[in-house]
Structures are given as C-alpha cells and as structure tokens.
C-alpha positions in Angstrom: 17.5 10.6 -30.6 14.7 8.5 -29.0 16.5 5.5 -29.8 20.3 6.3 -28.1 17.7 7.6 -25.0 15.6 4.1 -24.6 18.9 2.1 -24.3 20.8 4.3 -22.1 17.6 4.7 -19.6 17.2 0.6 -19.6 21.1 0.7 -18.8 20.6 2.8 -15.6 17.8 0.8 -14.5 19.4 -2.5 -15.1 22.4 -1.6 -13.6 20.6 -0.8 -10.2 18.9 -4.0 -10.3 22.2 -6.1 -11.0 23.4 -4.2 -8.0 20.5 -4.7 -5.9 20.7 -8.4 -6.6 24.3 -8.3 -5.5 23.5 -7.5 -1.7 22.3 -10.9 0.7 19.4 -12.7 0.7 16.6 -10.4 1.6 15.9 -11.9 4.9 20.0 -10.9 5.7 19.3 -8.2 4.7 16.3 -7.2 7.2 18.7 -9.0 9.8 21.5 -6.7 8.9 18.9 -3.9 9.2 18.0 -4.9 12.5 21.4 -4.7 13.8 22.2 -1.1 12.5 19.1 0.3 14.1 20.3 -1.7 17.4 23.7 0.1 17.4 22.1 3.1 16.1 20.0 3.2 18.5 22.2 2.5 21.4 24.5 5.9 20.1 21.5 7.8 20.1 20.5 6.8 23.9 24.2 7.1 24.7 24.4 10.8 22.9 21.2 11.6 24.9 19.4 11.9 21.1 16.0 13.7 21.7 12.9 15.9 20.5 10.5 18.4 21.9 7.1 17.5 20.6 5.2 20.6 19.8 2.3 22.5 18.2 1.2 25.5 16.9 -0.7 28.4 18.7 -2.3 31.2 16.9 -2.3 34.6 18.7 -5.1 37.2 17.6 -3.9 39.5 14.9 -0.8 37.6 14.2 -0.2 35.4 11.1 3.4 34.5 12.5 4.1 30.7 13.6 4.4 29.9 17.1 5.6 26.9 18.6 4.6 25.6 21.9 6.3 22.4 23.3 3.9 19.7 24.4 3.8 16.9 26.4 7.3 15.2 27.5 10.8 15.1 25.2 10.8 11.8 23.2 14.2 10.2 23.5 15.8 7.4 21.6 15.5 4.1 22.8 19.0 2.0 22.9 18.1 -1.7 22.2 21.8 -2.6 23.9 20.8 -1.9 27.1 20.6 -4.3 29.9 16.2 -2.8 29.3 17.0 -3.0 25.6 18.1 -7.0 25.6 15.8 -8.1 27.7 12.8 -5.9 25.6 14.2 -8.0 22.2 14.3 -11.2 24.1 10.6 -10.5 25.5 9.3 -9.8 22.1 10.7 -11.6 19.6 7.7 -14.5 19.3 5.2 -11.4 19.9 7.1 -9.5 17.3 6.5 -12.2 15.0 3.1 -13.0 15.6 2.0 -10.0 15.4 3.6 -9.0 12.3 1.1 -7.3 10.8 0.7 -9.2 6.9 1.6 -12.5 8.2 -2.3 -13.3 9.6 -3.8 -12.0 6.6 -1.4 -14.1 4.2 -2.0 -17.3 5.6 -5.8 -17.0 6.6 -6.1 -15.3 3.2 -4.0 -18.1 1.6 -6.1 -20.7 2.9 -8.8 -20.0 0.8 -7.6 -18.8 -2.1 -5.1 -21.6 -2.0 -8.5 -23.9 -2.7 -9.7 -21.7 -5.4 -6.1 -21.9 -7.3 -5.8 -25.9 -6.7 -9.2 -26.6 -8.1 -8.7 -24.7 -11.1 -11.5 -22.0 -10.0 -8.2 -19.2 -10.6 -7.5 -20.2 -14.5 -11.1 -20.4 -15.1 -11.6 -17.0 -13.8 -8.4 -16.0 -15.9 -10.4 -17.6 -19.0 -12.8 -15.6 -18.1 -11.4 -11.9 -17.5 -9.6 -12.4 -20.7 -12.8 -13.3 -22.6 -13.9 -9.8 -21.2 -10.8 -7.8 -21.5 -9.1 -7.3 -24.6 -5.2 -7.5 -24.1 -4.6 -4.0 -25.5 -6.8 -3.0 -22.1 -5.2 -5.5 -20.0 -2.6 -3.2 -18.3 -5.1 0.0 -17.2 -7.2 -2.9 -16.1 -4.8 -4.3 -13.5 -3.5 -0.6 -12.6 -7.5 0.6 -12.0 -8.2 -3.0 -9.8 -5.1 -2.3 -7.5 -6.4 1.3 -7.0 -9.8 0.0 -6.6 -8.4 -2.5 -4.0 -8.2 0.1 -1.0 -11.8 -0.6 -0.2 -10.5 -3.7 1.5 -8.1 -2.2 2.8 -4.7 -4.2 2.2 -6.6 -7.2 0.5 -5.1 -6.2 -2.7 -1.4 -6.7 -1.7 -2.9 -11.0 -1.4 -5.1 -11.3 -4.2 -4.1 -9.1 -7.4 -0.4 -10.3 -8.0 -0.7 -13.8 -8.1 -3.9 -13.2 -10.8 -2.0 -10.7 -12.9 1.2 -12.9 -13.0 -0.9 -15.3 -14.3 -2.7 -13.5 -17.3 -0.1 -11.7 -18.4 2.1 -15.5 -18.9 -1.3 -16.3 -20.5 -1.1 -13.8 -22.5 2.5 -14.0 -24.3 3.5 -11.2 -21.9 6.3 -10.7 -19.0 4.7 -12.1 -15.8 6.8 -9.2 -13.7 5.5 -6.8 -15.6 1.4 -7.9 -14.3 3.2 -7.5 -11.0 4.7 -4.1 -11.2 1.5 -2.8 -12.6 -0.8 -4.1 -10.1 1.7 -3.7 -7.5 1.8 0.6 -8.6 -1.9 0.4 -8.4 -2.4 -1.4 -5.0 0.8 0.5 -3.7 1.5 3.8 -4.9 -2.2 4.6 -5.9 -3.3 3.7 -2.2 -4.8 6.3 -1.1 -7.1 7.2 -4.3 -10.3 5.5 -4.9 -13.7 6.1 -6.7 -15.6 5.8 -3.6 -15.5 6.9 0.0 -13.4 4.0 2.0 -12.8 2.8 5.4 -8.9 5.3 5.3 -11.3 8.5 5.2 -12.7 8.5 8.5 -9.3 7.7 10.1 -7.4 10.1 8.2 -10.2 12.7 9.2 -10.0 12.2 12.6 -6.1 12.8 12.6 -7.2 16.3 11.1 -9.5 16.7 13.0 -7.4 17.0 16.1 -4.5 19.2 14.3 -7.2 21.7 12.9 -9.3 22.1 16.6 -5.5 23.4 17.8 -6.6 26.5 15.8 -10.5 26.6 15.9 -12.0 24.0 18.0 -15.8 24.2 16.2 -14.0 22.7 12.9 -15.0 19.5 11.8 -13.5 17.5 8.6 -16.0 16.0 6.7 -14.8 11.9 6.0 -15.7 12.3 2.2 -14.0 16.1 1.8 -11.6 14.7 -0.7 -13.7 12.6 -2.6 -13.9 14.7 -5.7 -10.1 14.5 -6.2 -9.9 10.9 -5.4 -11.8 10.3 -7.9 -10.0 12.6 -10.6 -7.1 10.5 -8.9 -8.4 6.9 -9.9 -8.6 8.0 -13.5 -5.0 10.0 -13.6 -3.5 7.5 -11.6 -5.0 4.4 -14.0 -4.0 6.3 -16.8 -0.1 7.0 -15.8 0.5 3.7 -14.5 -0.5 2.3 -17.9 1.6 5.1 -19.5 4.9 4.2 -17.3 4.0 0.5 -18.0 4.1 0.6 -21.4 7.0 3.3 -22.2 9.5 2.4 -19.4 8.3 -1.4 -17.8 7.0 -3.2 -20.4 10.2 -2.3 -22.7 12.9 -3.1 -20.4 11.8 -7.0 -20.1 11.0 -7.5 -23.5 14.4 -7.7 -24.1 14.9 -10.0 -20.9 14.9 -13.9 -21.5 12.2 -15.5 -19.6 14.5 -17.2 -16.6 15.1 -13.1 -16.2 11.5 -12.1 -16.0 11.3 -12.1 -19.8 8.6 -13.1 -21.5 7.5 -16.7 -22.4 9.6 -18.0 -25.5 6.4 -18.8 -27.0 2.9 -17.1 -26.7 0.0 -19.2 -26.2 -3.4 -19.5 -29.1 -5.2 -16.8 -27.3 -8.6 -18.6 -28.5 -7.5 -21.5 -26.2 -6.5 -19.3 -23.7 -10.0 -18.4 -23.3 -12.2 -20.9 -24.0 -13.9 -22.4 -21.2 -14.6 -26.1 -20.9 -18.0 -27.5 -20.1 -16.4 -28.6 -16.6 -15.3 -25.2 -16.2 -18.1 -23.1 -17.0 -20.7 -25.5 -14.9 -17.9 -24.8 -11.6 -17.9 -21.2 -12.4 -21.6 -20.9 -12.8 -21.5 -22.6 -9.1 -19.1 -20.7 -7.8 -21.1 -17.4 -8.8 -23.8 -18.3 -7.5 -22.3 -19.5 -4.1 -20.4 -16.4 -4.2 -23.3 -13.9 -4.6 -24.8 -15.7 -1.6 -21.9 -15.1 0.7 -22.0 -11.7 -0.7 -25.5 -10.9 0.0 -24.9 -12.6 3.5 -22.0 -10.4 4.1 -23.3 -7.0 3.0 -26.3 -7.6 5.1 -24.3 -8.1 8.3 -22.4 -4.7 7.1 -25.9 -2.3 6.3 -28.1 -4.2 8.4 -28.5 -2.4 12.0 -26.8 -4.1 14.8 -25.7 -7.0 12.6 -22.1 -7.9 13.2 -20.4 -6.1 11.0 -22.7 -2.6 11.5 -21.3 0.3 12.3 -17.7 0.7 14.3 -16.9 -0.9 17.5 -16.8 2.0 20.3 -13.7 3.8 20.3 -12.4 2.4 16.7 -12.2 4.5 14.1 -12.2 2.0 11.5 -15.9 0.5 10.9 -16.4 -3.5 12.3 -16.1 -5.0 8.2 -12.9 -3.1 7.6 -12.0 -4.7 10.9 -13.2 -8.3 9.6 -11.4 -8.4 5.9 -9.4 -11.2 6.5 -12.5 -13.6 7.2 -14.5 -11.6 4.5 -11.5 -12.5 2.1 -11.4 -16.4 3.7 -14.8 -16.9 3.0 -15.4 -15.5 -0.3 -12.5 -17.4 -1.8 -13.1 -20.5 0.0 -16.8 -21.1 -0.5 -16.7 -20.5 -4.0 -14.1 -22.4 -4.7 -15.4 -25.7 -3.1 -18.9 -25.2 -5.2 -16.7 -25.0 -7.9 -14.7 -27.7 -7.4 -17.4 -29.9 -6.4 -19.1 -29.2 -9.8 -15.7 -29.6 -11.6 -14.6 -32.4 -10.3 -12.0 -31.3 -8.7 -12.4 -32.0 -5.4 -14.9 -34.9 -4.3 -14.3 -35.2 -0.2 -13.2 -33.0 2.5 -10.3 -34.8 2.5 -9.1 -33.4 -0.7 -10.5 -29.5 0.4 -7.9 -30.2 3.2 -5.1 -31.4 1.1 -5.4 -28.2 -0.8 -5.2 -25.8 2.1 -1.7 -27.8 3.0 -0.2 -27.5 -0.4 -1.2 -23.6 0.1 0.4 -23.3 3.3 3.7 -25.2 1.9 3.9 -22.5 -0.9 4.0 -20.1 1.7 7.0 -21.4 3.5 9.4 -18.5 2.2 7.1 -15.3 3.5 6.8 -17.2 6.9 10.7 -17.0 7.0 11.3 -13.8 5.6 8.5 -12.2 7.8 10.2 -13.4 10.6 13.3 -11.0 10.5 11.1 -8.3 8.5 9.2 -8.1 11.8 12.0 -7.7 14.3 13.7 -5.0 12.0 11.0 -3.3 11.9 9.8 -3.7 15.5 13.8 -2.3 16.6 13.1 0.6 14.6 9.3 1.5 15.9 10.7 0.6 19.7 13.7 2.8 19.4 11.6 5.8 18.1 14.0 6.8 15.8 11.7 6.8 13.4 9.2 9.0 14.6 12.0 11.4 16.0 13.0 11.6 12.2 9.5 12.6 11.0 8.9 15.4 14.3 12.3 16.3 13.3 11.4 17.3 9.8 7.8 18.8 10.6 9.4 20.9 12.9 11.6 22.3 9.9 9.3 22.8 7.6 7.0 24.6 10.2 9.5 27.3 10.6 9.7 28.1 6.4 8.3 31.1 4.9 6.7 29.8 1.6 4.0 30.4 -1.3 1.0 28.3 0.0 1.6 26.2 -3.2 5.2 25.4 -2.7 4.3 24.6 0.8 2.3 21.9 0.0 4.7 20.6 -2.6 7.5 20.7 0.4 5.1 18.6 2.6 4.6 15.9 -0.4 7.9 15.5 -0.9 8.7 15.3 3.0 6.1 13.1 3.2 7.4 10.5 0.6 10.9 10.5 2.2 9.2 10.3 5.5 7.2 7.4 4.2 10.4 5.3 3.9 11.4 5.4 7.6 7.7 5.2 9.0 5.5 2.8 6.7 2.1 3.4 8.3 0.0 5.5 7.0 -2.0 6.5 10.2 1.1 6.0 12.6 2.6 9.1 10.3 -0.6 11.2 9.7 -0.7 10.5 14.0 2.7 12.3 14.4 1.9 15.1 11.2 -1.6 16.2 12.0 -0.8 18.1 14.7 1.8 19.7 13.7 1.1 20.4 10.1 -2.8 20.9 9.7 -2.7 23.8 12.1 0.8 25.4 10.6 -0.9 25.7 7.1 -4.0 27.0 8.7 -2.3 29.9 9.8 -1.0 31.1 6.5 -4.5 30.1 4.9 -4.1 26.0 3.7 -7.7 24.1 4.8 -7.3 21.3 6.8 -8.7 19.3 3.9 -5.8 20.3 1.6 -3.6 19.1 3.7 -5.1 15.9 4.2 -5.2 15.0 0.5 -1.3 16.5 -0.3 -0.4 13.7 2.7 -2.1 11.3 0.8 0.2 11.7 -2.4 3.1 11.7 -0.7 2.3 8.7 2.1 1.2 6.4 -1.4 4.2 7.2 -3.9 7.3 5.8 -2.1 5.2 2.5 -0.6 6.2 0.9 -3.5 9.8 0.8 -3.1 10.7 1.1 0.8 11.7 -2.2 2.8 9.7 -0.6 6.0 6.1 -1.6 3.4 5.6 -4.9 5.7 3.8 -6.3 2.4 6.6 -6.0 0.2 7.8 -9.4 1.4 4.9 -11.2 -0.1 5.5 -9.0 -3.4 9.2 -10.3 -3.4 7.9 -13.8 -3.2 5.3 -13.4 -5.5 8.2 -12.4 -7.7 10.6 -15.3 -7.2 8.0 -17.5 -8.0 8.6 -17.1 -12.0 12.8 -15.3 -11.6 14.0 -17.6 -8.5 17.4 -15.7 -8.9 15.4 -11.9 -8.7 15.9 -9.8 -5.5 15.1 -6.7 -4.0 17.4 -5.0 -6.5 14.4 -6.7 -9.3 12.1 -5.0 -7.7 12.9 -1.7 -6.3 14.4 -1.2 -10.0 10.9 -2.3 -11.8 9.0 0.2 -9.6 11.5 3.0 -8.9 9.8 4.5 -12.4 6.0 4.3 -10.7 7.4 5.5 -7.3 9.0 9.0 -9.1 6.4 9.1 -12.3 3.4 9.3 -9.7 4.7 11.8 -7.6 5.4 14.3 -10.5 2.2 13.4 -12.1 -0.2 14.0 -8.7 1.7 16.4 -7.0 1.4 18.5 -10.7 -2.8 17.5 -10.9 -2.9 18.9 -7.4 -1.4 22.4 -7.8 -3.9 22.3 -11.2 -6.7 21.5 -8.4 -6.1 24.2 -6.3 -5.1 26.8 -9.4 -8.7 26.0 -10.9 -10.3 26.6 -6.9 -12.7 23.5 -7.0 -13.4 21.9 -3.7 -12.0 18.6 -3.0 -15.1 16.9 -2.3 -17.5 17.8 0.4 -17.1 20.5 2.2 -13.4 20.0 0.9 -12.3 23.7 0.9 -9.0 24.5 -0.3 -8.7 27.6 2.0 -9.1 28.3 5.5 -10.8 31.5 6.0 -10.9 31.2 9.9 -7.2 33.7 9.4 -6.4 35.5 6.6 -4.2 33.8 4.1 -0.2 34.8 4.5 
C-alpha cells in the first residue's frame, strides 16, 4: 500500500508545481497582482465597501459578548481615482525604497558577498560538516532557521545560500537545504529557545486588548516562553520528519537541472578537510569575529551604550533596531581577516571588487522587489486587507464555542489571514483588540491567545506572495533550477506550511489539556470572569 501512496502523493505535488511554473515570470506576476487590487479596489470605493471597527465591553454579571463600535468606519481606498493616480505616481520610488527586505539584502550582501568571494563560506562549510554528521544535517538546518528569530529576519539572508551549499556538498538536493531552512526561518518564526526582541511587541499588542476588560492586567514579555521552547524542539523535529518523508523523496527522483541532486556525490573526506590556507583564515576570522562580537554585545548590555535599551517610544530594543549593521559587520570583518590570511584578498582594491560582484548577483531581487513592493503597497493603501482581517474577527467574535475549539478557529483564521496581511505586528495590531478581550470573557488568558496567534501568523509565511522575503527565497532558488518558479516553491513548502499547523495547533490543545503555564506568568485561564 505505502508504495501506490508515495507515487500518487509526489503526483499531486508535482502537478501543482508544473502548474505553478506555467503562470508569468514572478515579477508579472506581482504586476498582474497590482492591477487586480487597483480595480478591486476602485469597485470597493465605488460600492461604498466598508467596516465598523469595534471592541468588546464586559457588563457585570454577564458572560455574553458585546460589541461596541469604535473610532471611524474604515472604507476601501480606490487606487483609480483622480487621489488614487496621483497617490501611485507619488509613491512609486518611496514604495520602492522603502521596501522593507531590499535594505537588509544589499547592506547584508555586501558583506557576506566578501566572506563567500574569499572563500571564508566553503571553509566554514568544511567546517560545519566536520562537526555535523550528514544523518543530523537536516534537524540542524530546521533548528538554525528557528533559532534565527533572535535577529529578527537575518535568517531569511544568511541560512539559504549556506544550506544550498552543504547539501550540493553533500551528494544531496540543493532545494531541499532550502526548503528545510526556509520551514525553519519561515514557518517556525515565532518559536525560539530564548526570549527575543517579537515578545515585547507582541505583549504590548495584548496588552492593550486585555486592559479593554481589566485595565490593572499586564502580559508578562516572556509568558510564553515555556511553550516556545517545547516549540523549538517539536518544530525541529517535524521539519526533519516532513523533510525526509515528503521533501527529500520527491527530488531524489528529479535530475539535477530540476532541483535533483548532483549526478555525482563528492569524497566526503575532501569535502571536509581544511587546507593549511584555510584553517590559518578561519582561525583569523574567529578571532576577528569574537572581537566584533564582544564589541557588539557590550554596546547591547552595557548602560547607555548605543545599542542599550529601546529608543523612547519603540517597542523594539535599539540592537533589534541595528541588525542590518550587526549582520554587515560580522560578515565583513571576518571575512577580510580571513582573506588577508588566505590570500585571498591582498588590497582594498580587491575587498571592493568583491562587494561589486555581490551587488551584480543581486540584480534579479532588485528587479523583482521592485513590483513586489508596489503590489503590496496597492494592497496596504487600499485597506482591503485589513478590512478582510476586521471582517473575520468580527465573525468569529460572535460564535458560541468550547474554549478549545475557539482557539483552533482563531489559528486557522489566523493562517488564512496571514496570506492577505504579511506582518506579523500590523495583524496582531488589528487582532488584539478585538480577540484578547472576546476570549477573556468566556475565560481564554490573554497569554493563550498570544501564543495560538503565533502558530497561526508563522505556518502560512512560507507559501504566501504578501512574505516580502520570499523574493530573495525564489532567487536563492533559481540560482541552481534557473527554469523553477513560484509553482517550485509553493509546491516544496505547501507540505511544511499544512504539516506544522496540524502538528502545533495539536501540541497546543495537549498544552492547555495538561494545564501547565505557558511561561511566566503565562496562565491559560483568565479568572478575572468566570469561564463560559
């Protein structure tokens, strides 16, 4: 049986993918997206589209929901407007520019561009394999692109190009390093052995919804620590599982021009020896490296250093603020000691020549950003978007349901959701207020809610267009299958994006039927009312 079940499961899979590379170029395809939401958006203004904001009241001795509007009705936006034409005309350089991955890919670039020209990258490679047996090397790159939320979105730049890379080295498919790293850094966002710079904000959002109903409650930043933790490992462990039974499968049977793997595997024992040259740059490059770390932490814990603390009014502390430096320097640095002891690079002129052939390689995302950014600017501007996810909060705040199917509802609304609005605190902005003091009146903590957002805002990053990083992702991809699209990729990940949210919505409802906290004063009840 399990062998008429593999084939027809790769079928499905590959049929979606020879689909998806049917449709345009991706960058026609953001263009095409940008002029559906324009018309869209111009019916909706035309139709007189809007939404009552609202929020809910509690009323002594009453468990019921109430609804009371709030602030002013948001209405769509029509981008074919006289104010419409003129707003697209005004923005489209700031649009652009300000498209959120493109600073951090070519600052970040610049840097690790050196580090991969001098040979500093392969001799790193060299080196994790010398440490990491290939059986491990999948968890491995699933439990660094978790890890990788402590800098934020630094993952989405530096993992893929480094597990492409080792898995070629290894005999194995180079897209499948990518899809694995790319679940971890993705879909496993929001979990995370330690506390990182997305608690705070994400407690502040509930902060605001739970105060609706009892303004002396406070979320504590690390109240879901304990199940972020119990997330790294489950998370690590079924991103290796999906890997290896669905991933891995389907492109062994691929030829390599198809994302295949190489026709011949490499002598691991040259793989990962190190030559003299190589060992003497790395030994420089750790040591310049642990410099600029100890430099850089110290301007983080030190007390009115730069990067202490949070700048007033941020909720985000000063070196979540700075990553794109911190990532500039601690590639570039390095990699100079190293190739200054390798031989690699001998003048500045040859430094600079580096960064160039970096910024050459990154023609494509420069393009493809480009239309990425004014689709999804038309979308944000018309607020179709966010009248979508008010739209569905609103729904759901009207159900009568078992406080555990409630919070399954909200994951799942919360995934779809995440495919129309990307950002995770742009979402949890329009949610918290709405959500977080609805499920404190039938008894749901403030802290439960929080961490069933998280689930569902992670799973589905992996596989809509609106993830502004999924550009460089597409890139990264093309770089070893020119001919792969966004049918490649939604098709490799589409069995992360659906095995994660069955997996961690399932060790969720465990969580609450055992009754452990969350983390920290991480309560899964809210005792203020009693529980409907």
């Amino acid at each position: 049986m399990a062998t008429t079940d593999k084939p027809r499961r790769a079928t499905l899979l590959d049929r979606f993918e020879r689909f998806g590379n049917k449709l345009p170029d991706p960058a026609t395809l953001f263009l095409i997206g940008a002029a559906i939401v324009i018309v869209l958006s111009q019916i909706g203004a035309s139709m007189g589209w809007s939404i009552q904001p609202v929020k809910p009241i509690s009323i002594p001795g009453e468990t019921a929901l109430k609804l009371e509007p709030t602030g002013d009705p948001l209405n769509a936006v029509g981008l074919l407007s006289a104010d419409g034409i003129y707003w697209m005309f005004q923005n489209l350089v700031k649009n652009f520019i300000e498209f959120p991955p493109l600073g951090i890919v070519l600052v970040g670039m610049l840097g690790i561009g050196v580090a991969e020209r001098t040979g500093m990258m392969a001799a790193l490679l060299k080196a994790f394999l010398y440490l990491v047996p290939a059986s491990l090397l999948t968890p491995a790159m699933v439990f660094l692109g978790v890890m990788s939320s402590m800098g934020i979105d630094a993952g989405y730049i530096v993992l893929p190009p480094l597990a492409m890379a080792l898995y070629k080295a290894v005999g194995r498919s180079p897209i499948v390093g990518l899809a694995a790293v790319f679940a971890g850094v993705s879909a496993g966002f929001n979990a995370n052995l330690f506390v990182t710079a997305l608690d705070p904000m994400l407690a502040s959002f509930s902060n605001i919804g739970a105060q609706i109903i009892d303004p002396s409650y406070a979320v504590n930043p690390a109240a879901n620590w304990f199940f972020m933790i119990g997330s790294t490992v489950v998370m690590t462990l079924a991103g290796w599982f999906i890997t290896a039974r669905f991933v891995e499968p389907r492109f062994e049977r691929k030829p390599e021009e198809d994302g295949g793997p190489p026709p011949e595997k490499q002598d691991m024992r040259s793989v990962r020896i190190l030559e003299p040259t190589e060992k003497s740059g790395l030994i420089a490059a750790g040591i310049t490296f642990a410099i600029v770390f100890g430099v850089l932490l110290a301007m983080i814990l030190v007390p009115n250093w730069p990067l202490w603390g949070q700048a007033e009014g941020d909720a985000l502390p000063r070196w979540a603020r700075s990553i794109v430096p911190i990532i500039f320097l601690s590639f570039l640095l390095p990699a100079l000691a190293y190739g200054a002891m390798a031989k690699t690079i001998r003048n500045e002129r040859d430094a600079a020549k580096a960064m160039v052939d970096a910024m050459a390689g990154m023609a494509p995302i420069i393009v493809l950003a480009f239309f990425a950014a004014q689709f999804i600017a038309y979308f944000n501007h018309s607020n179709l978007g966010t009248m979508l996810a008010m739209w569905g909060g609103q729904a759901l705040a009207t159900a009568q349901m078992h406080w555990m199917l409630l919070i399954v509802v909200f994951i799942l609304v919360t995934a779809v959701f995440n495919l129309f609005v990307g950002s995770m605190s742009a979402k949890y902005a329009i949610f918290a207020p709405i959500f977080v003091p609805m499920f404190m009146l039938v008894g749901i903590s403030p802290e439960l809610t929080q961490a069933a957002y998280r689930i569902g805002d992670s799973v589905t990053n992996i596989i809509t267009p609106l993830n502004a990083y999924l550009i460089i992702i597409l890139v990264a991809m093309k770089k070893y299958v020119p001919k792969a699209g966004m049918g490649t990729l939604v098709s490799t990940m589409l069995p992360y994006s659906i095995g994660f949210l069955i997996i961690w919505t399932i060790m969720l409802l465990v969580w609450m039927a055992t009754g452990a906290p969350l983390g920290p004063d991480g309560p899964l009840r809210y005792e203020g009312i009693a529980a409907g």
